[in-house]
Each structure stands twice: as structure tokens, then as C-alpha cells.
C-alpha positions in Angstrom: 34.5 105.3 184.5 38.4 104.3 183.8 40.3 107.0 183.4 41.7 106.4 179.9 41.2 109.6 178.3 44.1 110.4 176.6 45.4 114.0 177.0 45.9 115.6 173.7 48.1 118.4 174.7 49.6 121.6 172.9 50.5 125.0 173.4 49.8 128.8 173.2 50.8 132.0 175.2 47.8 133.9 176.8 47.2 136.9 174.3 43.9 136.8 174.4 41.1 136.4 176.8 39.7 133.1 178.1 35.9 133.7 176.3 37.6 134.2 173.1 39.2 130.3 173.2 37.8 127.3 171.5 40.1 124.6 172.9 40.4 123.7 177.1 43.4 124.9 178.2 44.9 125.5 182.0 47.1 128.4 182.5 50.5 128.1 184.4 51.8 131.0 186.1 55.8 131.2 185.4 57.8 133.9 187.2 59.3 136.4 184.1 63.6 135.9 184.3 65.9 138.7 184.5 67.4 139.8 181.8 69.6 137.7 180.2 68.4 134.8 182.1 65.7 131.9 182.3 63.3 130.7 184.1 62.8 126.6 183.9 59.4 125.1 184.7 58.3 121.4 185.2 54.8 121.2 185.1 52.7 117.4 185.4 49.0 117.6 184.1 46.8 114.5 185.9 43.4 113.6 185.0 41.1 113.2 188.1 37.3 112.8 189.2 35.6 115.8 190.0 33.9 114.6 193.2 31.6 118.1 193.7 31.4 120.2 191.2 32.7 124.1 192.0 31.8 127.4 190.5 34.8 128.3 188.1 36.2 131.7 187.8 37.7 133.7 184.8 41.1 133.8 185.0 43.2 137.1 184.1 45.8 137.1 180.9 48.4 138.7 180.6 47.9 141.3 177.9 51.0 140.7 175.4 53.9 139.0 175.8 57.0 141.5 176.9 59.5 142.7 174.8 62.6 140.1 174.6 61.0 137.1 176.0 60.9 133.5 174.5 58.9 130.8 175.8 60.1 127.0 174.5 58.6 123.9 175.4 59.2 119.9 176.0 56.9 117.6 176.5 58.1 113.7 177.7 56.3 110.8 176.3 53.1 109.7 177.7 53.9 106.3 179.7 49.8 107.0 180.6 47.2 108.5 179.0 46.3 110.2 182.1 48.9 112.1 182.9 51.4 114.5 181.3 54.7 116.0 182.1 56.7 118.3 180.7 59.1 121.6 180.6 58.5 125.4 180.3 61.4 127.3 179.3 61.0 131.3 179.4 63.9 133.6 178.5 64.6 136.8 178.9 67.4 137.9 176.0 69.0 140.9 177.2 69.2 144.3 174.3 72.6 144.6 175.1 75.8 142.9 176.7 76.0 144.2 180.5 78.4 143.0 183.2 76.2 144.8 185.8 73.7 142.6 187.6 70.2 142.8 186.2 66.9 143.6 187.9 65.1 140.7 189.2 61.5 141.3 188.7 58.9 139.7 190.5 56.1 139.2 187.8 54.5 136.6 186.4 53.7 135.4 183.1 50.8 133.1 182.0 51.2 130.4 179.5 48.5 128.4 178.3 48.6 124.4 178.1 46.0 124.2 175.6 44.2 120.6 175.5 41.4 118.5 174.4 38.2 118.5 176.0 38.3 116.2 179.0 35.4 113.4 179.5 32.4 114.8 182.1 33.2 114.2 185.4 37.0 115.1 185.1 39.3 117.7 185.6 43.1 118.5 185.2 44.9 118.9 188.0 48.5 120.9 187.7 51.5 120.2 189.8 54.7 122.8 189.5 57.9 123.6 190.0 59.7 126.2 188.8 63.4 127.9 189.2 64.2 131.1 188.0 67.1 132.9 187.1 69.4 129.7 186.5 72.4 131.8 185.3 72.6 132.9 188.9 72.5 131.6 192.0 69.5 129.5 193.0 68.1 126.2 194.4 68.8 123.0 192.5 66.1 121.9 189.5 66.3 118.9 187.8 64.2 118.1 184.4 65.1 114.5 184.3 61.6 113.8 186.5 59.9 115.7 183.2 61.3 114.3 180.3 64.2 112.3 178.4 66.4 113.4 176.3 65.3 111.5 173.2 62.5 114.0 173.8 64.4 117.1 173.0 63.5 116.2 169.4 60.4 117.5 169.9 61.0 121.0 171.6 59.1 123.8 170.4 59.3 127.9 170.9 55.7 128.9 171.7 56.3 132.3 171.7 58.7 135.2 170.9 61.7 135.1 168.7 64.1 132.3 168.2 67.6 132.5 170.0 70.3 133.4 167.5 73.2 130.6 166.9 71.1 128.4 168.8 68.8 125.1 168.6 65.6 125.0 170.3 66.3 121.4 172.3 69.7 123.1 173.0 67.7 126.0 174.5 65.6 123.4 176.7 68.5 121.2 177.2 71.1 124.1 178.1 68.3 125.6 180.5 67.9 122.7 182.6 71.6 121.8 182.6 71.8 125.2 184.2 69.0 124.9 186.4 70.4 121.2 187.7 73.7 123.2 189.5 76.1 126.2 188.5 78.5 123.7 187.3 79.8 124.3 183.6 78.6 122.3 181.0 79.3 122.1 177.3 76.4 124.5 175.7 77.0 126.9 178.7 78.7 129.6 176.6 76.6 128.7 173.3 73.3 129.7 175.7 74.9 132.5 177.2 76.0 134.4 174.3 72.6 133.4 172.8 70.8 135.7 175.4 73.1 138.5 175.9 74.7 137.5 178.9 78.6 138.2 179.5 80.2 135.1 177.6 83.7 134.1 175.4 84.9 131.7 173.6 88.2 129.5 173.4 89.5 127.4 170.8 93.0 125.7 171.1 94.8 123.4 169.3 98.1 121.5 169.5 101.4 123.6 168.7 102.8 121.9 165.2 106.2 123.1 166.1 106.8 122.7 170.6 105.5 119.7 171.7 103.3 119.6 174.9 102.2 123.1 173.6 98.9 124.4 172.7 98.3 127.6 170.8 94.9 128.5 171.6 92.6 132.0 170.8 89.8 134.1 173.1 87.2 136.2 172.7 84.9 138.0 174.8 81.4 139.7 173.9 82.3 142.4 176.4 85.4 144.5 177.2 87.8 142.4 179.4 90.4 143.4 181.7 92.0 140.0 181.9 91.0 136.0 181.8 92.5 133.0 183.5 93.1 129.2 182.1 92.5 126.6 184.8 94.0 123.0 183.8 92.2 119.8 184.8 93.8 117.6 187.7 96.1 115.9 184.6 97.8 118.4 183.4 100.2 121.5 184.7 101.3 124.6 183.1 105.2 125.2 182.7 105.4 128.6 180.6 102.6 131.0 178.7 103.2 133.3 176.0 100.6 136.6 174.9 101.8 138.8 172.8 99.1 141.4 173.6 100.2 141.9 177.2 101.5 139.8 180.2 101.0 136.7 181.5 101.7 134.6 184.2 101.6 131.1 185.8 100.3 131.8 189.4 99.7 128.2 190.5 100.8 125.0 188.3 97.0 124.9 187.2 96.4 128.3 186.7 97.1 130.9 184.4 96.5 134.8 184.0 96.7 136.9 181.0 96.4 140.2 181.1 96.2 142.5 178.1 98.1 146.0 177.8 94.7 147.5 178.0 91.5 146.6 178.2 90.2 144.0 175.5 87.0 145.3 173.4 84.3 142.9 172.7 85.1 140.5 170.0 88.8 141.5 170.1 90.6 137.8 169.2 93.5 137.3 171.8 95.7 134.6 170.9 98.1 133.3 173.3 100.2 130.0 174.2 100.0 127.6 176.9 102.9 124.6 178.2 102.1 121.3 179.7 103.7 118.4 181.2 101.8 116.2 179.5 100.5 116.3 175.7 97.2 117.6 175.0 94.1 116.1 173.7 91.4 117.0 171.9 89.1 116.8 175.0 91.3 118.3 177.5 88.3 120.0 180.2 90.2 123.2 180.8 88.3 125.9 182.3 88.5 129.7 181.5 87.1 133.0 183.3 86.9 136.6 182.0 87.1 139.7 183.7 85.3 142.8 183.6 86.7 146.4 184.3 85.2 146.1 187.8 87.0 143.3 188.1 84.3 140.7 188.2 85.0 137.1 187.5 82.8 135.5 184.9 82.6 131.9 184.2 83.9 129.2 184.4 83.5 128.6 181.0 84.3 125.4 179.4 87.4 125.5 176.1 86.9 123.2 172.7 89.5 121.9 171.1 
């Protein structure tokens, strides 16, 4: 028999248990983020021949989906109709804003790959991989083997509330660009904010009065001690202005502006930056915040 059977393949969260189903569907275990984090799993569904056939056992659900977690989804386009690949985003939005670091947990949650009914003889078989926590430190993950981007259009939350200010093939794509290396990327601080975690924003724009100046504005969803602007390789700082405290160029690429007192969350802090050379739209500079306990956040990346 050729194996030509094409997987029809969509999705549900276990809610429910396995006698009450009237689709096939295999169960993935995915370890459950910390808060304000995300878990990203590749997962590759191949039809084989059941050589002898085995008893099969129920499998246990999970009993409801936890408080604050979102499960998303991608799915790459079938180059074979025996064979699918795909992505399993779960997040973990946090209730509130916290600087401290949060609990890692060490259960797991089951989502269901729900899926036609497969020709006699044959049987999925599941390949995984999973990363958790991307927002912190861990082992490099990279979706490209699952999907392409063109896919993205097809994302899809399975579960749980939507992200605010957020897309769902943002979610997916700013997940994996995440789980790929701690590296900043553009939608770093759009994903962040979207699940809680410590985040700011920058915008800047080009002085209309000093040349080779940029005026530029911060914010932070947490109360900030301080926050530093890092120039790329092309460009140097000669001066600063910040009329809500100090500041001060520490290293030609680097400078650190700290407020009178503490900043609250939200608080705009608008300050000014020289360079040697005339800014850009695009100009890559990196910023960090700092809270209280004088923990570094970022890098985050500016828009201009």
C-alpha cells in the first residue's frame, strides 16, 4: 500500500477526555513556561506501517487549561502527504509586571493534534523538540526546519486569550526568533510587553534645530532606576541632555541616564543624544533599563 494518505490536520487543547472525541488526534506533551515566558515546540507527524499491532492505552488529559496560558500554532506546507511539520507556541502572560525572576515549573501540558482517520495498517508517529522559557537563558531552537515564513499567514491561537497589541504570526514568529538565540530582534519588546514581562519603548527622531542630534523619548512598564543607549559600530556620542536627572557619556558608544528618582511605569522620559555622524531612520541602537535592584534589562532594540 503507498503511503499517500494525506494528513488532514487541525487542532484542539485536551479539555476533555479521550472517549468523548470523535476525530484521531495524538497528544503532545509541552512543558508549561514561566510566567511571562514561552515555551516553543516543533513537532513532525509521519505516517508509517504498523508492522504488529499493540494494545493502546488511554492517555490522561489535563483537566482545563491554566489560568494565563495561550497556546498558538503554525503549521508549514505539506511538501508530502505523509508527513507534517509544524510549531506549538504556549505562553504564559504574567498578571502583573515583575522584575523578580519567576518560578520555573516543571509541568506539562497536553495539546491535542487532532486529524483524520488514518488508512488500516498505519499509524502516526511524533518527533519533538521543544525549548522552554525563551526569554531566558536556554539551548538554541530554530523553527526554520518546521515552517516558512510565508506560513505565518496561517497561525492560529488554539487556546486561551489573545495577546494584547499583538498579531498571532507575530506571536509565533517573535517566539521562535527568541528561541533561535538571546539576541534582540525587532518584535522583542512588542512580545515582551505583550506577556507582562519587564519591557520599554524608544522612539527618536532627528533634532530639527542641532544637526547630528537626535531627540528621542522612553518609557518603561516598570519603575526604572536608570537606562543606557548603546550606539552601533557607526556612530559615537559627543554630549547628552535629560532634563529629568543626569546623564553621562561613559564610553563613546554608551550612554547613562539617570533620573532624579526613580521612574514609574509609563513615566515618558525624553532626552537628547549627539553623534558624529547624522542619523537615519534605521540607526540599530540598543537600550537597557534598570530596575531598583539594579538589574539590567534588555537589550532592547529603538525605532525611529
Amino acid at each position: 500500500m503507498r503511503r499517500a494518505s494525506v494528513i488532514a490536520l487541525f487542532f484542539s487543547l485536551v479539555i476533555v477526555a479521550p472517549a468523548a472525541a470523535k476525530v484521531a488526534r495524538t497528544p503532545v506533551r509541552v512543558i508549561k513556561p514561566a510566567s511571562a515566558n514561552a515555551t516553543v515546540a516543533g513537532f513532525e507527524l509521519d505516517l508509517v506501517r504498523v508492522h504488529k499491532t499493540k494494545a493502546r492505552r488511554a492517555i490522561a488529559t489535563t483537566a482545563a487549561l491554566p489560568k494565563n496560558i495561550s497556546v498558538f500554532a503554525v503549521v508549514g506546507k505539506q511538501k508530502r502527504s505523509d508527513r507534517v511539520k509544524g510549531v506549538l507556541v504556549v505562553v504564559n502572560r504574567a498578571r502583573a509586571v515583575s522584575t523578580r525572576p519567576a518560578r520555573v515549573s516543571k509541568r506539562r501540558l497536553t495539546v491535542n493534534l487532532n486529524h483524520a482517520s488514518l488508512p488500516k495498517g498505519y499509524r502516526l508517529k511524533l518527533k519533538l523538540r521543544q525549548v522552554a522559557n525563551v526569554l531566558a537563558r536556554h539551548r538554541s531552537f530554530s523553527c526554520r526546519r518546521y515552517f516558512k515564513t510565508s506560513d505565518l499567514a496561517g497561525a492560529q491561537k488554539l487556546a486561551g486569550h489573545r495577546l494584547p497589541g499583538i498579531t498571532t504570526g507575530t506571536v509565533v514568529q517573535a517566539a521562535c526568533g527568541a528561541a533561535k538565540s538571546g539576541k534582540p530582534f525587532a518584535t522583542l519588546g512588542e512580545f515582551r510587553t505583550a506577556l507582562n514581562a519587564p519591557s520599554g519603548a524608544l522612539a527618536f527622531a532627528a533634532s530639527a534645530t542641532v544637526p547630528n542630534q537626535i531627540d528621542g523619548n522612553v518609557a518603561f512598564n516598570y519603575t526604572t532606576r536608570a537606562f543606557s543607549v548603546q550606539a552601533d559600530s557607526k556612530h559615537q556620542f559627543t554630549g547628552c541632555v535629560f532634563a529629568a536627572g543626569t546623564c553621562a557619556i561613559s564610553s563613546p558608544g554608551y550612554a547613562v541616564f539617570t533620573p532624579t528618582a526613580p521612574a514609574a511605569a509609563g513615566t515618558q522620559l525624553p532626552f537628547s543624544l549627539g553623534l558624529t555622524a547624522a542619523p537615519t531612520p534605521a540607526l540599530p541602537f540598543q537600550f537597557f533599563g534598570f530596575d531598583t535592584g539594579n538589574h539590567r534589562i534588555g537589550p532592547l532594540l529603538t525605532s525611529g
